[in-house]
C-alpha positions as CSV (number, residue, x, y, z in Angstrom):
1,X,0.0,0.0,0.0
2,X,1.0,4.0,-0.7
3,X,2.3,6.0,1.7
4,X,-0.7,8.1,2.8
5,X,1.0,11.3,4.3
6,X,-1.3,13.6,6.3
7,X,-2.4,16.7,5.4
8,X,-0.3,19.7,6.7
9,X,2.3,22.7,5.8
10,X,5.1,20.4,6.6
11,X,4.2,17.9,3.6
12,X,4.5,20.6,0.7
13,X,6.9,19.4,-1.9
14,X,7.3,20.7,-5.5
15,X,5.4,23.5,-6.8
16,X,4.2,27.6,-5.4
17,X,2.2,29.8,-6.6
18,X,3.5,32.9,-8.1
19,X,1.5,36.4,-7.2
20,X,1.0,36.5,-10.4
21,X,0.1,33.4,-11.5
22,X,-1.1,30.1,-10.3
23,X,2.2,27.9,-9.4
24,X,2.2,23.9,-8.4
25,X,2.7,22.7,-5.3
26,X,3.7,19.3,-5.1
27,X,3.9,17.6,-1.2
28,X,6.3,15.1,0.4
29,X,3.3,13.0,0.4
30,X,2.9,13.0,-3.4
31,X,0.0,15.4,-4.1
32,X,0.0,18.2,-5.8
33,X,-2.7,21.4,-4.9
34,X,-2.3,24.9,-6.1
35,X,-1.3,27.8,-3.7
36,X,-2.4,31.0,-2.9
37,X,0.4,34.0,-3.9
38,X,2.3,34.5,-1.0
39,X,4.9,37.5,0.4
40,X,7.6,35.2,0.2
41,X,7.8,34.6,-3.0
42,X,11.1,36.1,-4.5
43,X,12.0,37.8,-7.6
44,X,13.4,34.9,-10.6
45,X,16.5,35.4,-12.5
46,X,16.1,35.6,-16.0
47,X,15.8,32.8,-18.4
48,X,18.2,30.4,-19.3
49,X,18.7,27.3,-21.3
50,X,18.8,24.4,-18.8
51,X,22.4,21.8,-19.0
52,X,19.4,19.1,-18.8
53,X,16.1,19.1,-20.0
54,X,13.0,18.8,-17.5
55,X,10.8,16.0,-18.8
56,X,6.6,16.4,-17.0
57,X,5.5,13.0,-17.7
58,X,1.8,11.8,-16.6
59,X,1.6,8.2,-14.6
60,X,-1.3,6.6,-13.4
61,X,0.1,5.2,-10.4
62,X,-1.2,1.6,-8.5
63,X,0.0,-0.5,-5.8
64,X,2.0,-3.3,-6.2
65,X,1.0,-6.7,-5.8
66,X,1.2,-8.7,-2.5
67,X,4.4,-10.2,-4.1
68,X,5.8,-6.6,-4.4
69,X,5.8,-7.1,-7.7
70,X,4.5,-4.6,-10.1
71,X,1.1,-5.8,-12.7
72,X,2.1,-5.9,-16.3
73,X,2.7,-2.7,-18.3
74,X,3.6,-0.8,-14.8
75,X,7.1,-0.6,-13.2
76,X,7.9,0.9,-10.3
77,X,10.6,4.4,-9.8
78,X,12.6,4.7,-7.5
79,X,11.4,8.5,-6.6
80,X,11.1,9.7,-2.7
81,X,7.8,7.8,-0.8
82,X,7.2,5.6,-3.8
83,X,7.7,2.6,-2.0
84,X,5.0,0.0,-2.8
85,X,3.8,2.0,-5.7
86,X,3.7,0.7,-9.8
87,X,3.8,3.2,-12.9
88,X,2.4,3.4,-16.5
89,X,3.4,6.3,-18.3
90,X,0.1,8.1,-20.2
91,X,0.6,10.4,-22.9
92,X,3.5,12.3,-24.3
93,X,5.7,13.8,-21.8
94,X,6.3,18.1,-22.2
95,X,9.9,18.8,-22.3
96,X,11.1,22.3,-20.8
97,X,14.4,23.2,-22.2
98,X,14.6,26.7,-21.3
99,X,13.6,28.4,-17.5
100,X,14.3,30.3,-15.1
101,X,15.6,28.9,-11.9
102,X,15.6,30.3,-8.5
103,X,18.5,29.6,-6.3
104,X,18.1,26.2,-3.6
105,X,16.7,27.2,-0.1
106,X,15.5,25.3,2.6
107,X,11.8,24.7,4.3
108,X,9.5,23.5,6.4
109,X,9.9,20.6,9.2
110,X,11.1,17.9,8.5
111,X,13.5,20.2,6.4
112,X,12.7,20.5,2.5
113,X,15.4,21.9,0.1
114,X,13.7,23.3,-3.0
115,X,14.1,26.3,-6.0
116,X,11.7,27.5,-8.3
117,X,11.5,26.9,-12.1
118,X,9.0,29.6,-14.0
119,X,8.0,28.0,-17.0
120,X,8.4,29.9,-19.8
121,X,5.3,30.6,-22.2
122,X,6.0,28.8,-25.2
123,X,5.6,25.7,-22.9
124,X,2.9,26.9,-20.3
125,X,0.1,25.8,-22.2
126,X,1.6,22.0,-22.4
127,X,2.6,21.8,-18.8
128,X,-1.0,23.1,-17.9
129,X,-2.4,20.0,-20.1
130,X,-0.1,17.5,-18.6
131,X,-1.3,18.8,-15.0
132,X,-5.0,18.4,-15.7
133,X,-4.4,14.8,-17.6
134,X,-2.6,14.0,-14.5
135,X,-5.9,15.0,-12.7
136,X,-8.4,13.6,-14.7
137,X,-6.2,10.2,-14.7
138,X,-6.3,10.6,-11.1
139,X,-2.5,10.2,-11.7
140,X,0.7,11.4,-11.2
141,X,3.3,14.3,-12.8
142,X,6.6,12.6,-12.6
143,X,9.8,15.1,-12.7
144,X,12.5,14.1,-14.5
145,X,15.8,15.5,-15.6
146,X,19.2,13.8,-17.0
147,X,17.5,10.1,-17.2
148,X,16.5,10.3,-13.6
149,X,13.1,10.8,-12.5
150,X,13.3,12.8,-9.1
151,X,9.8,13.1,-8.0
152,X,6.1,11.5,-9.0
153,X,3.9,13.9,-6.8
154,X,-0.1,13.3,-7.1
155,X,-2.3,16.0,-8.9
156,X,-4.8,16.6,-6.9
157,X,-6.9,19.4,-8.8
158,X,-6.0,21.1,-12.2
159,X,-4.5,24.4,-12.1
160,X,-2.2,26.5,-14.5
161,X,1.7,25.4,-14.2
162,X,3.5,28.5,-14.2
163,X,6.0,28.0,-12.1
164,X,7.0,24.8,-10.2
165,X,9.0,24.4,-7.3
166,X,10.8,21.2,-7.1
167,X,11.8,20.2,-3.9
168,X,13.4,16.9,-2.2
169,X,14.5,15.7,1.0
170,X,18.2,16.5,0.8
171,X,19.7,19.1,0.6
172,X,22.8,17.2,-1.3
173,X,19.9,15.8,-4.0
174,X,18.6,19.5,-4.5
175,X,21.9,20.7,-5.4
176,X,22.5,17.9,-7.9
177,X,19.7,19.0,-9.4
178,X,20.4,22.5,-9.5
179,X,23.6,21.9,-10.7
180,X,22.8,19.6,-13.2
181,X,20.0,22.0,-14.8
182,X,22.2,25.6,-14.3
183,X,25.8,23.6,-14.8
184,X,28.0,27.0,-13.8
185,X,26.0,27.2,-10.4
């Protein structure tokens, strides 16, 4: 069975909302709600071209068998609290190659190290798309950059991606990331 993590502040994981737009917000627990804008929410660099493309693909998600064995045509990712859980990959995947990327800070207890990506427009409307598919599949909006997926969070209503905050339970991960997507950080 799923990890089932309660509802509260400290289970936010990967995605804000800018004040002004509508952001994701994806939990430790593997949900993803939108978010109010908030005070705290500081100014983005500019644009760049990422080292490492970030690849949104939508997964329906299941539990695995009694065996811990995943059912045919699912396989299971070795993502943070995915443990017990299969994927199947639905739909094409939207592919940001450009962004701009906040620097890595830390929040929340237990302790969350995150940074912000703002999608850029050309892209908005696909990452939107992949957000509500994600919902309507009941699903998940797996994060992945340089052949590694980093988080599967659960969408849990459909709301305009315009910027996404990825954030993991490291700090070490977070900065692999960052580095990885900005390579002269």
């Amino acid at each position: 069975m799923p990890f089932q993590c309660p509802r509260r502040p400290s289970c936010v994981l990967a995605s804000v909302l800018a004040a002004t737009g509508i952001m994701l917000a994806v939990t430790s627990c593997s949900q993803v709600t939108p978010l109010g804008p908030g005070p705290t929410a500081s100014p983005m660099p500019p644009a760049r071209h990422l080292g490492s493309p970030i690849i949104l693909q939508v997964l329906r998600s299941r539990p695995a068998t009694a065996a811990g064995k995943c059912p045919a045509g699912y396989v299971a990712l070795s993502v943070p609290y995915s443990a017990g859980t299969c994927y199947r990959k639905l739909g094409t995947p939207v592919t940001i190659t450009s962004a701009a990327i906040s620097s890595v800070t830390s929040q929340g207890k237990p302790a969350l190290y995150s940074f912000r990506v703002s999608v850029p427009a050309p892209t908005l409307a696909a990452v939107t798309a992949a957000i509500k598919r994600a919902y309507d599949a009941h699903g998940v909006l797996a994060v992945s950059v340089d052949g590694k997926t980093w988080e599967a969070p659960q969408v849990d209503a459909p709301f305009t991606g315009q910027q996404m905050q990825v954030a993991l339970p490291s700090k070490n991960q977070a900065l692999r990331l960052y580095r990885i997507l900005i390579p002269s950080a």
